[in-house]
C-alpha positions as a Markdown table, in Angstrom:
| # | Residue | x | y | z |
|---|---|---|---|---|
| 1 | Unk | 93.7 | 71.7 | 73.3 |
| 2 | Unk | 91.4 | 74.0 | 75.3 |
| 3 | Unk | 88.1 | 74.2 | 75.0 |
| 4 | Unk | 86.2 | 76.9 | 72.8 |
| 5 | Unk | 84.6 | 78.5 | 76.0 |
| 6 | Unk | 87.6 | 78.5 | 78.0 |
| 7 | Unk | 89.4 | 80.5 | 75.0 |
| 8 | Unk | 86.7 | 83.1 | 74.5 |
| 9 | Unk | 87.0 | 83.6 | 78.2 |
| 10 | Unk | 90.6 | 84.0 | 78.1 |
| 11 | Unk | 90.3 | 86.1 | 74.9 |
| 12 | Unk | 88.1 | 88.2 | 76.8 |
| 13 | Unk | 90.4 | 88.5 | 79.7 |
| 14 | Unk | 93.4 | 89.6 | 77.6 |
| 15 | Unk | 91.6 | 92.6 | 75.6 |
| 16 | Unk | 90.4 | 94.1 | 79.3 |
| 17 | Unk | 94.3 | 93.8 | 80.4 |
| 18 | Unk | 94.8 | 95.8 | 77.0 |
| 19 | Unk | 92.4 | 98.3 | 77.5 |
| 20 | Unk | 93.8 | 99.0 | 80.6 |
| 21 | Unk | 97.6 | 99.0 | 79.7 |
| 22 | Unk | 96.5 | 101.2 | 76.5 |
| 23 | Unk | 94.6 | 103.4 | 78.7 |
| 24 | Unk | 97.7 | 103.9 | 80.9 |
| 25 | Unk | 100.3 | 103.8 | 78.3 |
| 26 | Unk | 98.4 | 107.5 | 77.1 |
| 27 | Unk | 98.4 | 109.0 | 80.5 |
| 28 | Unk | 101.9 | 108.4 | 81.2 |
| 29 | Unk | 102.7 | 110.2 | 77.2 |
| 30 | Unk | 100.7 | 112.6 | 78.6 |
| 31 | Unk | 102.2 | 113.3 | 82.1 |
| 32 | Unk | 106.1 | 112.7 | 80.5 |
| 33 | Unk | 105.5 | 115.7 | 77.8 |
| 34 | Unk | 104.7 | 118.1 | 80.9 |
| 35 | Unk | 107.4 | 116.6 | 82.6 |
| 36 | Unk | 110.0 | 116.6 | 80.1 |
| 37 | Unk | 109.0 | 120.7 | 78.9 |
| 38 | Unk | 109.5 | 121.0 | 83.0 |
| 39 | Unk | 113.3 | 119.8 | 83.4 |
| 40 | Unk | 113.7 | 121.8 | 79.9 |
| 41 | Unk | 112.7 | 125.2 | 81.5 |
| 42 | Unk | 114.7 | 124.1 | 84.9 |
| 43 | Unk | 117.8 | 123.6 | 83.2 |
| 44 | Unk | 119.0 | 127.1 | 82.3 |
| 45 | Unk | 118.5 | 128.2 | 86.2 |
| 46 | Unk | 120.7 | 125.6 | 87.4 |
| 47 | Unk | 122.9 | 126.8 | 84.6 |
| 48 | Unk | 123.0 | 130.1 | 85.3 |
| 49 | Unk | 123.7 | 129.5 | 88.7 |
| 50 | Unk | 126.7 | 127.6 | 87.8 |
| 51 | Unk | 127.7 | 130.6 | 86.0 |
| 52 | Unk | 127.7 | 132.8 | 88.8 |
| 53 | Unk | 129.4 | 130.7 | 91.0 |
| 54 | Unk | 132.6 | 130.8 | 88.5 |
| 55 | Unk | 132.7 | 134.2 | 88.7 |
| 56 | Unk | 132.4 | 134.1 | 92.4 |
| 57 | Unk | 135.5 | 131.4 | 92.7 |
| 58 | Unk | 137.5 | 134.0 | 90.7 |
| 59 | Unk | 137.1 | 136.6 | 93.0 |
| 60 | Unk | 137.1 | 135.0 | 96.5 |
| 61 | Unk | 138.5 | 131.8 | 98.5 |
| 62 | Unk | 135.2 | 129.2 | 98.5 |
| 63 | Unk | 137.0 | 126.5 | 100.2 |
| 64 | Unk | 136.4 | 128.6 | 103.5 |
| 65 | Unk | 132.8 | 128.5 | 103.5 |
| 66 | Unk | 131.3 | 125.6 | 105.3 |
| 67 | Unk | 129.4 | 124.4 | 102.6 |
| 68 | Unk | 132.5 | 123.9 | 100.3 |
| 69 | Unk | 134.3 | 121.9 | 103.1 |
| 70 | Unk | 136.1 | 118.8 | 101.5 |
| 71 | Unk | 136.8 | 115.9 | 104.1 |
| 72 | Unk | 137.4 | 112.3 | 103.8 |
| 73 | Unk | 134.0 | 110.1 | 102.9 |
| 74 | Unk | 133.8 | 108.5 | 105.6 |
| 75 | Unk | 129.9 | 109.1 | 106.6 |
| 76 | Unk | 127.4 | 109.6 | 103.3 |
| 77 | Unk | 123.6 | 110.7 | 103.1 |
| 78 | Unk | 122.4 | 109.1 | 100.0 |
| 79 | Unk | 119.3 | 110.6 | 98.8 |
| 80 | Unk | 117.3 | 108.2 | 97.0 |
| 81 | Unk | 114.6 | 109.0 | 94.2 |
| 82 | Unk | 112.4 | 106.6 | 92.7 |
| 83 | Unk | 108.8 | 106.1 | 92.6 |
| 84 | Unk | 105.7 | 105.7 | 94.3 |
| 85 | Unk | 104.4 | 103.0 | 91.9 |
| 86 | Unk | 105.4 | 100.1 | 89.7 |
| 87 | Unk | 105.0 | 99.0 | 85.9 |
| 88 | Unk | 107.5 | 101.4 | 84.9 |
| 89 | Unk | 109.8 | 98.4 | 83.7 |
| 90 | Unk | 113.4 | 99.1 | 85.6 |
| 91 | Unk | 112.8 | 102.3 | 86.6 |
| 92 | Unk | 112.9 | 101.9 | 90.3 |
| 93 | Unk | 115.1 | 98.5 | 90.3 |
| 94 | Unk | 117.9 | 100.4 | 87.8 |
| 95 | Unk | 118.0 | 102.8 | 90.7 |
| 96 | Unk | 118.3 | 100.4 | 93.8 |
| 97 | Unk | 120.8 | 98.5 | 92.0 |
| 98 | Unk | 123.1 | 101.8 | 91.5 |
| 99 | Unk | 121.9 | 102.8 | 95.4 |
| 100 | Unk | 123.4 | 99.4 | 96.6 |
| 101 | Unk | 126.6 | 99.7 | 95.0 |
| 102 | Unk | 127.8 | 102.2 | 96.9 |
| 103 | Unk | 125.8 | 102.6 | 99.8 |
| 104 | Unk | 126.4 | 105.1 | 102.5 |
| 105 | Unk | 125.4 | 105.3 | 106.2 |
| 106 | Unk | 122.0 | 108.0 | 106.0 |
| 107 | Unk | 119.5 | 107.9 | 103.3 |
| 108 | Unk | 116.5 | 110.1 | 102.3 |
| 109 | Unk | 114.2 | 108.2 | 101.1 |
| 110 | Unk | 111.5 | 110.0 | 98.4 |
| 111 | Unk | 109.3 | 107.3 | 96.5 |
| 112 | Unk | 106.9 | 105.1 | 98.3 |
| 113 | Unk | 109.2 | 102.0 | 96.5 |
| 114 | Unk | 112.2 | 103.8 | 97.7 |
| 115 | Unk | 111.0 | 103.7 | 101.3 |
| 116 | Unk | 109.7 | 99.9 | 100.9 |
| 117 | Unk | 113.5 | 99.3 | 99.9 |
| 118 | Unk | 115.4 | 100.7 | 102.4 |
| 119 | Unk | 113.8 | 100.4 | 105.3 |
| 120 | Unk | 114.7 | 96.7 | 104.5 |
| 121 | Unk | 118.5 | 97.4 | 104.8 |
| 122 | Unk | 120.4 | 96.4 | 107.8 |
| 123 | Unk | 122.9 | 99.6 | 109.4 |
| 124 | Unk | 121.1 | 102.4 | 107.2 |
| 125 | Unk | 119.8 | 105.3 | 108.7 |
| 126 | Unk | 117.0 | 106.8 | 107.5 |
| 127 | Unk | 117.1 | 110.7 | 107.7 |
| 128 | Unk | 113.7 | 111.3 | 105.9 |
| 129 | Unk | 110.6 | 110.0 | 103.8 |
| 130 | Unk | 108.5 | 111.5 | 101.1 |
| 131 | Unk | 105.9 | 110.1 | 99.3 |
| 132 | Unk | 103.8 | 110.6 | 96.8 |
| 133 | Unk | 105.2 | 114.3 | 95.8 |
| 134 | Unk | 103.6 | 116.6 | 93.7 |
| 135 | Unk | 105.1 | 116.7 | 89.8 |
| 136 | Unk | 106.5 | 119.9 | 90.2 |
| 137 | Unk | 107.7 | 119.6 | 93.9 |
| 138 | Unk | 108.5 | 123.3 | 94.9 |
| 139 | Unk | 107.3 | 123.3 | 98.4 |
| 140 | Unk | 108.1 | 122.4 | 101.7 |
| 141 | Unk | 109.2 | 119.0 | 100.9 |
| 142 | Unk | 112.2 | 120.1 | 98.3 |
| 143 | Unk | 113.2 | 122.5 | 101.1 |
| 144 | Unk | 113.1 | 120.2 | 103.8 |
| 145 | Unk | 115.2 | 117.3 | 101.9 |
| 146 | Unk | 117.6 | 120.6 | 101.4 |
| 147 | Unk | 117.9 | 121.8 | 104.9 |
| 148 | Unk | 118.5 | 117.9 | 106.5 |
| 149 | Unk | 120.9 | 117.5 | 103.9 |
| 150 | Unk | 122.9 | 121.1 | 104.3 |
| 151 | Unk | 122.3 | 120.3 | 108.4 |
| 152 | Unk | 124.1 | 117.2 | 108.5 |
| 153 | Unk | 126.9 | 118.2 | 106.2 |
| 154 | Unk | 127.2 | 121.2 | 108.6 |
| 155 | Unk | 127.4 | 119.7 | 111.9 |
| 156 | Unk | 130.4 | 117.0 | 110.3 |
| 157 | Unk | 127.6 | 114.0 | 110.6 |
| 158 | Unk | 128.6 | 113.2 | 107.0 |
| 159 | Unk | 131.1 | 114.3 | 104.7 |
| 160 | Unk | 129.2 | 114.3 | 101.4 |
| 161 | Unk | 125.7 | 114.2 | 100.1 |
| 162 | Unk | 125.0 | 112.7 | 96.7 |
| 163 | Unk | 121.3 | 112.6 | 95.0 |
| 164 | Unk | 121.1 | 109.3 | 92.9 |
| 165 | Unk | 118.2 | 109.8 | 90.2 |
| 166 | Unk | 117.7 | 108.5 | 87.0 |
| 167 | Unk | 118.8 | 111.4 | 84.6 |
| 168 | Unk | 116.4 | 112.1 | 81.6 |
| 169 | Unk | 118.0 | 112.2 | 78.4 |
| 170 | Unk | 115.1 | 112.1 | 76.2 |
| 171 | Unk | 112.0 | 109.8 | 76.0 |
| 172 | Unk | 113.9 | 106.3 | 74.9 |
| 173 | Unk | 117.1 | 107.4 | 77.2 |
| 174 | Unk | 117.6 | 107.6 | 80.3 |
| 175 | Unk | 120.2 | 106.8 | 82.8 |
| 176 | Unk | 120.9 | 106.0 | 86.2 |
| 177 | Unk | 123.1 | 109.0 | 88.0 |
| 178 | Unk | 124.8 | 109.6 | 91.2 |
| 179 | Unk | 125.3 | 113.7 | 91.7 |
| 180 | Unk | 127.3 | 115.2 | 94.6 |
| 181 | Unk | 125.4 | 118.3 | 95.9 |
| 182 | Unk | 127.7 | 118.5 | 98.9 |
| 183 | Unk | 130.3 | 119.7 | 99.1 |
| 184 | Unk | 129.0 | 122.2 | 97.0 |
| 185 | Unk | 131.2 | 122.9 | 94.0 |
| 186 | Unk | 131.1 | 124.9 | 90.7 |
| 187 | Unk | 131.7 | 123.7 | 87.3 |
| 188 | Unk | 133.7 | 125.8 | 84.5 |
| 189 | Unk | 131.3 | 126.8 | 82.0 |
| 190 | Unk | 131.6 | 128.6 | 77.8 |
| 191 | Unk | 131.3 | 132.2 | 79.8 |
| 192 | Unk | 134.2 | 131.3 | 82.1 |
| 193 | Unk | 136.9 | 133.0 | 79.9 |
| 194 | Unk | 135.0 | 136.3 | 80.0 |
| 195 | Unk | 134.8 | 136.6 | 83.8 |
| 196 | Unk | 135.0 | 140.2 | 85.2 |
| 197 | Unk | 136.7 | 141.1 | 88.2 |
| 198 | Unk | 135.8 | 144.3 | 88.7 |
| 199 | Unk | 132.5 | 143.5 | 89.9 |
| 200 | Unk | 131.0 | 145.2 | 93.4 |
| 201 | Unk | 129.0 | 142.8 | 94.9 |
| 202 | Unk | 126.4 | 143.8 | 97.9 |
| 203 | Unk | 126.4 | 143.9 | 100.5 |
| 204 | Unk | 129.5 | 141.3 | 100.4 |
| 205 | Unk | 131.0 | 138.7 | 98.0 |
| 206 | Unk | 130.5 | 136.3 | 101.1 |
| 207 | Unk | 126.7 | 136.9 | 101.8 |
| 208 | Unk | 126.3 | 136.5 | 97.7 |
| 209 | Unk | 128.4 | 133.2 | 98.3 |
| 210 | Unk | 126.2 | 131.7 | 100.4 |
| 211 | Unk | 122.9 | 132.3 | 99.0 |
| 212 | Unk | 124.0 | 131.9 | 95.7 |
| 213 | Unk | 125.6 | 127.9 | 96.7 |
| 214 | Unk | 122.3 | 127.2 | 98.6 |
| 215 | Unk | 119.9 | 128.1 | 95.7 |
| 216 | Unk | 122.6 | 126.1 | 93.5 |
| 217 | Unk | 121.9 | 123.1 | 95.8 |
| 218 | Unk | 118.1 | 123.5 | 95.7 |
| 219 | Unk | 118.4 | 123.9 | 92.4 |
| 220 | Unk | 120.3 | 120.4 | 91.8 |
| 221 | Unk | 118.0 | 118.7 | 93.4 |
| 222 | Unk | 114.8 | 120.0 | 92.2 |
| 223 | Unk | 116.3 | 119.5 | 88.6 |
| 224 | Unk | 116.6 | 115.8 | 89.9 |
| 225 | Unk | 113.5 | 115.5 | 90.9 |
| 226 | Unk | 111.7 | 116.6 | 87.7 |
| 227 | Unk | 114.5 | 114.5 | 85.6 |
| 228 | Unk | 113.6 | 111.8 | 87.7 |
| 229 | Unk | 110.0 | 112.0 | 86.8 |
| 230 | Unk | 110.0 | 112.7 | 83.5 |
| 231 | Unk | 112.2 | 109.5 | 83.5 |
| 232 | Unk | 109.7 | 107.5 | 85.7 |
| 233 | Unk | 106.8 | 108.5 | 83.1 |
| 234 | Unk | 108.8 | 107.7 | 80.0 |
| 235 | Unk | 109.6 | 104.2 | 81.4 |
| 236 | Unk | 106.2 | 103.7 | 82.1 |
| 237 | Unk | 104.5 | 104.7 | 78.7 |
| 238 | Unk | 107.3 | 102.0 | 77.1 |
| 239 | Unk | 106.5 | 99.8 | 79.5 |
| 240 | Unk | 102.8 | 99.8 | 79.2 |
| 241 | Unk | 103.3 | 100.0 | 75.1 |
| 242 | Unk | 104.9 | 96.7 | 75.2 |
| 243 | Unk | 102.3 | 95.3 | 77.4 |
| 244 | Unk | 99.7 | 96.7 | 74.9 |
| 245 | Unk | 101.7 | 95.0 | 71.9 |
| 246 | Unk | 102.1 | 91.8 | 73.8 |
| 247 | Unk | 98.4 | 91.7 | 74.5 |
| 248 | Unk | 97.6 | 92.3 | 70.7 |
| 249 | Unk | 99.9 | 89.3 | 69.9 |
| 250 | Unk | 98.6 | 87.2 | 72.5 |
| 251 | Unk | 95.1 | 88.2 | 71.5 |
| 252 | Unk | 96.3 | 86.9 | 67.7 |
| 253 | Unk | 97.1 | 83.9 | 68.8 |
| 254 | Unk | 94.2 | 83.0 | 71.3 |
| 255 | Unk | 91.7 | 83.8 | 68.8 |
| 256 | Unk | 94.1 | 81.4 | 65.8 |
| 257 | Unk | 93.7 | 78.5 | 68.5 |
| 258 | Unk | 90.0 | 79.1 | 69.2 |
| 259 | Unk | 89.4 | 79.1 | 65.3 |
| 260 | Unk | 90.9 | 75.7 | 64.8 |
| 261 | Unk | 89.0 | 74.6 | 68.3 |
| 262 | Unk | 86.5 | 75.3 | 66.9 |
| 263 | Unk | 87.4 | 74.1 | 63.3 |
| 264 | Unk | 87.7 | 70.8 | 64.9 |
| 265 | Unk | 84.7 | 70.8 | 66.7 |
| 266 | Unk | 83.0 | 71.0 | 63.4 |
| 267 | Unk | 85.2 | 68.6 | 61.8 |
| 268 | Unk | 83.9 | 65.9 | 64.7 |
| 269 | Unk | 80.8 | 66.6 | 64.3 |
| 270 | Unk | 80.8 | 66.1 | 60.7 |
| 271 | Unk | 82.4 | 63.1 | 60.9 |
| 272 | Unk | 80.1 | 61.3 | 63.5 |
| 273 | Unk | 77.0 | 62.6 | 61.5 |
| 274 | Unk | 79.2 | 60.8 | 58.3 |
| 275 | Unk | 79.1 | 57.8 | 60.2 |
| 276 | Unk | 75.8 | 57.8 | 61.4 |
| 277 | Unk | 74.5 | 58.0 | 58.3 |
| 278 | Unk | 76.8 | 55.2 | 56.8 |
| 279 | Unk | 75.4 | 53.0 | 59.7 |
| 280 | Unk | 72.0 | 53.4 | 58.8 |
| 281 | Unk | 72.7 | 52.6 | 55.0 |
| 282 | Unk | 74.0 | 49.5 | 56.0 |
């Protein structure tokens, strides 16, 4: 059994691990309610501009525009969200193991762990990498991942762009996704049986078209982004309450065996003073 001193110290050791797993198990509550009222108020833009798009396809030929092009898969850009940081549980290895299984040839990297990951893959190309990005990532960055993206699908370099993100159900689910952004397509929604067709669009249902599919892209991804970090901070807050809980248990049971350490200890030294005593009776 271990000595007294050596359990104090470990006893020690263990409640400064909790303080800190505590202390981080609050930020991350913290930082996932911002995130998760985020991809709440982003949700009915992407949404809506699902619902313009059907009224678009109703009225015009989409499969024209260069955007909409279907072609066999033969090239893919993957873009790859995870995150910057660890002890989050699986977050980032739930995503790597999705990315893997269906691997493509170009990947955007965004997520320090995402970049540490595949730059160690053999015959991947690696189109782009952002770190560290801002919560609510509405600047340059989310337009630059956009325009690489729509550039390569453009010029025929690959034939389909999917985002793969961990999709934010609510703060005990979550779930690994792979999205196709490109080609661009539009999804029948409750208002689709109420289209009009009498609608005048300016300056031209084709100039609507494409800036309505290219804020419909940005909007996909930057829903992905804040799904993905509202996921990322969810994961972490369980993560760091189970630590918390394991260090309370652990705690319980260090301070049981120093108790009967040093129950012993007494015990010993009762005994030998017994004895010591006996042999000077006698």
């Amino acid at each position: 059994m271990a000595s007294t001193q050596a359990l104090k110290s470990r006893i020690r050791s263990v409640k400064s691990t909790k303080q800190i797993t505590k202390a981080m198990q609050l930020v991350a509550a913290s930082k996932m309610r911002r995130a998760q009222d985020a991809t709440k108020i982003s949700a009915p833009y992407t949404l809506a501009a699902r619902q313009i798009l059907t009224n678009l396809s109703a009225q015009m030929e989409t499969n024209d525009h260069p955007l909409y092009a279907v072609r066999p898969v033969k090239n893919r850009l993957f873009i790859v969200i995870a995150g910057d940081r660890g002890l989050a549980g699986a977050y980032n290895s739930n995503v790597f193991k999705r990315y893997k299984a269906g691997i493509g040839n170009h990947t955007i990297a965004v997520g320090r762990r995402t970049v540490q990951f595949v730059s160690r893959l053999k015959d991947t190309d690696i189109l782009g990498v952002y770190e560290y990005l801002p919560d609510n990532a509405e600047g340059r960055e989310l337009h630059a991942i956009i325009e690489t993206a729509r550039a390569q699908f453009e010029d025929g370099i690959v034939d389909a762009v999917d985002i793969v993100y961990t999709q934010f159900n609510s703060s005990l689910s979550q779930e690994v996704v792979v999205q196709r952004v490109l080609p661009a397509g539009y999804e029948k929604t409750d208002t689709s049986g109420g289209i009009r067709r009498d609608v005048l669009y300016e300056p031209n249902p084709e100039v609507v078209l494409d800036s309505i599919t290219q804020r419909l892209v940005t909007a996909q991804m930057f829903q992905a982004l804040l799904d993905a970090r509202a996921s990322e901070y969810s994961m972490r807050m369980l993560a760091m309450k189970n630590a918390t809980d394991n260090a309370t248990d652990l705690i319980s049971d260090l301070t049981l065996a120093m108790n009967k350490a040093r129950q012993g200890a007494i015990t010993q030294e009762l005994a030998e003073i017994s004895g010591g005593v006996e042999a000077l009776n006698n």
